[in-house]
DSSP file (Angstrom, degrees, kcal/mol; ACC not computed):
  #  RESIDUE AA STRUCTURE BP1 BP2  ACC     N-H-->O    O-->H-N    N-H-->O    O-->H-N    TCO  KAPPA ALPHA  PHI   PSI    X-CA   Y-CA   Z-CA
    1    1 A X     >        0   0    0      0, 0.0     4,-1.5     0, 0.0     5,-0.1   0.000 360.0 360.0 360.0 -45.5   98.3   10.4   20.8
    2    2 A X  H  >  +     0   0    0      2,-0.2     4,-1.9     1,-0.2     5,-0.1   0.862 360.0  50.5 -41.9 -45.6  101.4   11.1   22.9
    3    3 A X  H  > S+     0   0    0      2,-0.2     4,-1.8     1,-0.2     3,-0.3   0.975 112.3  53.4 -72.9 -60.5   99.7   14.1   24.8
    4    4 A X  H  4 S+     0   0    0      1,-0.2     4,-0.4     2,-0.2    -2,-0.2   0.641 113.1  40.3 -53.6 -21.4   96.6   11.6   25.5
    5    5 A X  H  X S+     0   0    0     -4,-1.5     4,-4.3     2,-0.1     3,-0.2   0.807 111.1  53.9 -63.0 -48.5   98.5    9.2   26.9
    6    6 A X  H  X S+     0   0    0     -4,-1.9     4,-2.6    -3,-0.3    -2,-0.2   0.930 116.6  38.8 -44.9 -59.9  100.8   11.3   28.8
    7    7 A X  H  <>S+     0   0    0     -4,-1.8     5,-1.9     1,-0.2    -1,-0.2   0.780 110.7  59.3 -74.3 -14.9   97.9   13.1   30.6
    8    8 A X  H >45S+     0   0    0     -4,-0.4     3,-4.8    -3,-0.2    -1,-0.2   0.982 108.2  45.9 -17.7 -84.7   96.1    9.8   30.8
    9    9 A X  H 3<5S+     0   0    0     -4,-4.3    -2,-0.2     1,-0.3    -1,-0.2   0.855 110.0  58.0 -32.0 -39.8   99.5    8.5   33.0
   10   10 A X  T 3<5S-     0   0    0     -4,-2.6    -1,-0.3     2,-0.2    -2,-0.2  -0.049 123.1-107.3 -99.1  42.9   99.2   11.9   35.1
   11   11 A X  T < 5S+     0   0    0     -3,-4.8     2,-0.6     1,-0.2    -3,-0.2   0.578  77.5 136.0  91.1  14.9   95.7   11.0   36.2
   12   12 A X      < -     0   0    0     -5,-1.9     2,-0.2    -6,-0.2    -1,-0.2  -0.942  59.2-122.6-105.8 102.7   94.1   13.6   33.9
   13   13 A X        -     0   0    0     -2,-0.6     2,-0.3    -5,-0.1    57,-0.1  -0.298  42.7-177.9 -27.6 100.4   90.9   12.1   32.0
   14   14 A X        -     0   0    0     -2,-0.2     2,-0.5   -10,-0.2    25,-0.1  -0.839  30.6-159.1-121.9 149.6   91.3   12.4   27.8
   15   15 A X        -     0   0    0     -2,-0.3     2,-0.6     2,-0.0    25,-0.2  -0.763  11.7-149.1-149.6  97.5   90.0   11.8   25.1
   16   16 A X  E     -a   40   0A   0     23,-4.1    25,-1.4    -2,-0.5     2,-0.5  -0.442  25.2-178.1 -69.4 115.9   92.1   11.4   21.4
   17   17 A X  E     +a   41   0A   0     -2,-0.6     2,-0.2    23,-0.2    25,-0.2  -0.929  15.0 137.6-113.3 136.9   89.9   12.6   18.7
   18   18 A X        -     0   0    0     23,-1.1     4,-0.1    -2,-0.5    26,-0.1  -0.947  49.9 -71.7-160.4 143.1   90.8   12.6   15.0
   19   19 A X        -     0   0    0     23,-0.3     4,-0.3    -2,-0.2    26,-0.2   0.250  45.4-101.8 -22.8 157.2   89.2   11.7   11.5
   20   20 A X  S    S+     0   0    0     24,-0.3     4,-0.2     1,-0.2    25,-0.1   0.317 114.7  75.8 -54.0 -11.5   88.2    8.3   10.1
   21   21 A X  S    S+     0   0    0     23,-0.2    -1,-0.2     1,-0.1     4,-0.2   0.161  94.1  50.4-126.0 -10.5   91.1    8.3    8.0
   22   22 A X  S  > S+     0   0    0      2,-0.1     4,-2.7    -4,-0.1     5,-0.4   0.741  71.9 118.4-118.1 -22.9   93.7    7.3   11.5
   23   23 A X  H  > S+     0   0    0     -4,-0.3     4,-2.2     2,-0.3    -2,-0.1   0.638  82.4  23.4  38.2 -95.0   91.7    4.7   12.4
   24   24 A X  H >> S+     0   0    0      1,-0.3     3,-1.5    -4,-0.2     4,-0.9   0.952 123.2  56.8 -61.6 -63.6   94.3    2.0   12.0
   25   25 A X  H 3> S+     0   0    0      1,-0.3     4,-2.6    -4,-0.2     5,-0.3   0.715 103.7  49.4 -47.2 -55.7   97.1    4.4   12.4
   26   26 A X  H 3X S+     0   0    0     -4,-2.7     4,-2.5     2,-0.2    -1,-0.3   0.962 110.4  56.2 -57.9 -44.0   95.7    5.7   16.1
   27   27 A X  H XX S+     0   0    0     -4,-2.2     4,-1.1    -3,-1.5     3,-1.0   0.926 115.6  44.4 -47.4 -79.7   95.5    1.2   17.1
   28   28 A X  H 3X S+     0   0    0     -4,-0.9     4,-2.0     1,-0.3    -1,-0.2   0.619 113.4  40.6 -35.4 -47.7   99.2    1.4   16.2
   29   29 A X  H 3X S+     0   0    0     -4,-2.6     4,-1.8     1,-0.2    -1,-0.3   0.895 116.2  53.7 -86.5 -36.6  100.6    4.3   17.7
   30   30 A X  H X<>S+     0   0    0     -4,-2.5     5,-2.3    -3,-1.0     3,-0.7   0.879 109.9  42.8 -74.9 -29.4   98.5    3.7   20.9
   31   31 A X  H ><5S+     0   0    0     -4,-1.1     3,-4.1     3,-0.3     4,-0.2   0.968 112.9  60.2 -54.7 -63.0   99.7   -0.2   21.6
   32   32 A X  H 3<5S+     0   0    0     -4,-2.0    -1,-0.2    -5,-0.2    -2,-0.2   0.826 103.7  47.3 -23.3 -41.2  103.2    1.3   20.7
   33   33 A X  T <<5S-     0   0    0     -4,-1.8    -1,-0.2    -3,-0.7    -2,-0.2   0.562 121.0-113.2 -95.4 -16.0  102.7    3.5   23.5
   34   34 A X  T < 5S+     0   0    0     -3,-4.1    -3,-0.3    -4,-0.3    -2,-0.1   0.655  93.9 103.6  86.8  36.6  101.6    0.5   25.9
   35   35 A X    > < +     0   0    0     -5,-2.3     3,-2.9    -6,-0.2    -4,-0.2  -0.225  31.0 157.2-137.5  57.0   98.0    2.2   26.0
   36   36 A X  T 3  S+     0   0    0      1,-0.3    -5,-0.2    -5,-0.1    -1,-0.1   0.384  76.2  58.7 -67.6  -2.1   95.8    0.0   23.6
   37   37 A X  T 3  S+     0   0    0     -7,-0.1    -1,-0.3    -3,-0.1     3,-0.1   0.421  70.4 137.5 -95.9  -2.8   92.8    1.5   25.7
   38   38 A X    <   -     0   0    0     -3,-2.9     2,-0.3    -8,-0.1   -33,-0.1   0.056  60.0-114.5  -4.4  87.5   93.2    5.0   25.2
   39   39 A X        +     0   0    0    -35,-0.1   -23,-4.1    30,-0.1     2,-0.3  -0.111  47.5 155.1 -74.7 140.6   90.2    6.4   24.7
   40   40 A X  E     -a   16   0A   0     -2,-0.3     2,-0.4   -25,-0.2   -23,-0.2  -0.725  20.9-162.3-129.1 174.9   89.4    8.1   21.1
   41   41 A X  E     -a   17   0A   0    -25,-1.4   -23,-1.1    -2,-0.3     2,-0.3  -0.940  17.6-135.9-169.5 154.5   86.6    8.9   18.9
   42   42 A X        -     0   0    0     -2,-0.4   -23,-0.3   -25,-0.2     2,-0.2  -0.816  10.8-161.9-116.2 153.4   86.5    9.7   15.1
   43   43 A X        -     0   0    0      1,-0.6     3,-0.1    -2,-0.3    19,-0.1  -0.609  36.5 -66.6-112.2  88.2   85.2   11.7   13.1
   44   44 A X        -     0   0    0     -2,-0.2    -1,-0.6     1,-0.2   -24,-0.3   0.372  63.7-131.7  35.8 158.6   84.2   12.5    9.1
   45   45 A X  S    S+     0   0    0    -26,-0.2    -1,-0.2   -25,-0.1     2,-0.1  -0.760  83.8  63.1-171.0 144.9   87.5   12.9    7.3
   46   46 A X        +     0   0    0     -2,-0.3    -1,-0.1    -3,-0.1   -26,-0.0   0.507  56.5 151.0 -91.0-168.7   88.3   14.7    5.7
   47   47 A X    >   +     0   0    0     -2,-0.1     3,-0.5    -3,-0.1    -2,-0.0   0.682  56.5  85.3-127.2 -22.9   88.3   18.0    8.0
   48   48 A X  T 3  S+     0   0    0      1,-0.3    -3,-0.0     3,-0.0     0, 0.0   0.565  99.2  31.3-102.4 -25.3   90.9   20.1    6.5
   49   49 A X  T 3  S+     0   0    0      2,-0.1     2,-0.3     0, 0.0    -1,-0.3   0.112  90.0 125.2-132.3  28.8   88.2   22.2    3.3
   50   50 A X    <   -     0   0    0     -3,-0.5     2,-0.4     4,-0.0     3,-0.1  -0.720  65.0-126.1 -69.7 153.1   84.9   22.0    5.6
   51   51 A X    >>  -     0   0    0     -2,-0.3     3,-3.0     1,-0.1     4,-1.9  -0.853  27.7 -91.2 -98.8 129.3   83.6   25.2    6.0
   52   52 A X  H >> S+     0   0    0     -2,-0.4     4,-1.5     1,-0.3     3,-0.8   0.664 125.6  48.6   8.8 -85.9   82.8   26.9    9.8
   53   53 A X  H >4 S+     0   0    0      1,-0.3     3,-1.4     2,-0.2     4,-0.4   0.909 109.7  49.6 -52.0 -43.3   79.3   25.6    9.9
   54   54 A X  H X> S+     0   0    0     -3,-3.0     4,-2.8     1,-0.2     3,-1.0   0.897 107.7  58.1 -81.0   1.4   80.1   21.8    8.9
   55   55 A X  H <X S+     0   0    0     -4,-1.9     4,-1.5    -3,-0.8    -1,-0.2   0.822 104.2  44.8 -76.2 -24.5   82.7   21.9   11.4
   56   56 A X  H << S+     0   0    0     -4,-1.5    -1,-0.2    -3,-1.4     4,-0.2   0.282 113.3  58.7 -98.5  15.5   80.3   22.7   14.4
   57   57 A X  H <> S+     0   0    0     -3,-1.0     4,-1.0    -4,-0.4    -2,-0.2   0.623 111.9  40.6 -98.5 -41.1   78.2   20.0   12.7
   58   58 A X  H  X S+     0   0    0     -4,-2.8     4,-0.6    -5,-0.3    -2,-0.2   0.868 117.3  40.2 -72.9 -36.0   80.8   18.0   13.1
   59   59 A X  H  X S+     0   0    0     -4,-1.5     4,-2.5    -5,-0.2     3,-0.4   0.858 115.0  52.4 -81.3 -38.6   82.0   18.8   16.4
   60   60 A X  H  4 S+     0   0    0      1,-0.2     4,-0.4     2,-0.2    -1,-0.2   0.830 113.0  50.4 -67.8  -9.2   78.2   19.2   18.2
   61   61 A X  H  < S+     0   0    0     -4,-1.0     4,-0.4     2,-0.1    -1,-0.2   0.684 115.7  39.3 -98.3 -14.7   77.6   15.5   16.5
   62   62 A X  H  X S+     0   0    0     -4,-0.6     4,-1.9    -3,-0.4    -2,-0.2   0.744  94.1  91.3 -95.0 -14.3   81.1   14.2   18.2
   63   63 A X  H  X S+     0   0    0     -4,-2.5     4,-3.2     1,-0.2     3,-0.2   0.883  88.2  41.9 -48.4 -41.1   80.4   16.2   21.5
   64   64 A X  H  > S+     0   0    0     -4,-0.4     4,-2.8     2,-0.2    -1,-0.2   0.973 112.0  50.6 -66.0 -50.3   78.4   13.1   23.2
   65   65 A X  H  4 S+     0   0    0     -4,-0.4     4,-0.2     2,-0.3    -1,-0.2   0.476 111.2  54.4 -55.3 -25.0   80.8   10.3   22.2
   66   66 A X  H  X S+     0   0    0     -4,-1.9     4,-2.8    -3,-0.2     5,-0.4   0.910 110.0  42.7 -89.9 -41.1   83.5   12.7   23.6
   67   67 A X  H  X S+     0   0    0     -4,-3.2     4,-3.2     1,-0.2     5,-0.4   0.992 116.8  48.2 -68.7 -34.9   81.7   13.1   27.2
   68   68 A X  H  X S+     0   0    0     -4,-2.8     4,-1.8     1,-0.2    -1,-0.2   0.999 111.0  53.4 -57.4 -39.2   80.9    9.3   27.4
   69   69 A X  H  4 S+     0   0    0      1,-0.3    -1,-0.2    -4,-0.2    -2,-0.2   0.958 113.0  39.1 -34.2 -57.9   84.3    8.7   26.5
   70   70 A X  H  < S+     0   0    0     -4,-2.8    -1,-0.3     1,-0.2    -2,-0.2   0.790 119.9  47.8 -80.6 -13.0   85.6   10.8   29.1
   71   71 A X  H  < S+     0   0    0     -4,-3.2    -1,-0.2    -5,-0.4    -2,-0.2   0.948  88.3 108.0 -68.9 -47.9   82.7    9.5   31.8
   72   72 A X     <        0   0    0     -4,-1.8    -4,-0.0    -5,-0.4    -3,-0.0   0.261 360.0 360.0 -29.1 115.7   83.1    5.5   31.1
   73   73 A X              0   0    0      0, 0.0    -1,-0.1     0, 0.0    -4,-0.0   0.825 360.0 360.0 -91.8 360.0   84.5    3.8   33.3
């Protein structure tokens, strides 16, 4: 969340992505950070014993939700 804010500040377009499982934990650290509009998007959890393929299942299914993220105004 620190690196997404930071390039956020320097005018660089970002997008935090992490499991279901940070949810609350991403809210928190980003108000901490003074950037309660960060943009994020989640995915499955866990991530960590997926195998190759469900991981490009996972990532081609978050791939839209990250370019609107990064498009939105």
């Amino acid at each position: 969340m620190h690196d997404i804010v930071d390039l956020e500040r320097r005018g660089v377009p970002s997008v935090f992505v992490a499991s279901t499982e940070f949810v609350d934990a991403a809210d928190r650290q980003a108000t901490a950070l003074g950037a309660p509009g960060v943009r994020r998007v989640f995915v499955a959890h866990p991530i960590q014993d997926r195998t190759d393929d469900e991981l490009r299942t996972l990532a081609d299914t978050a791939f839209d939700q990250v370019v609107a993220a990064l498009t939105a105004p």
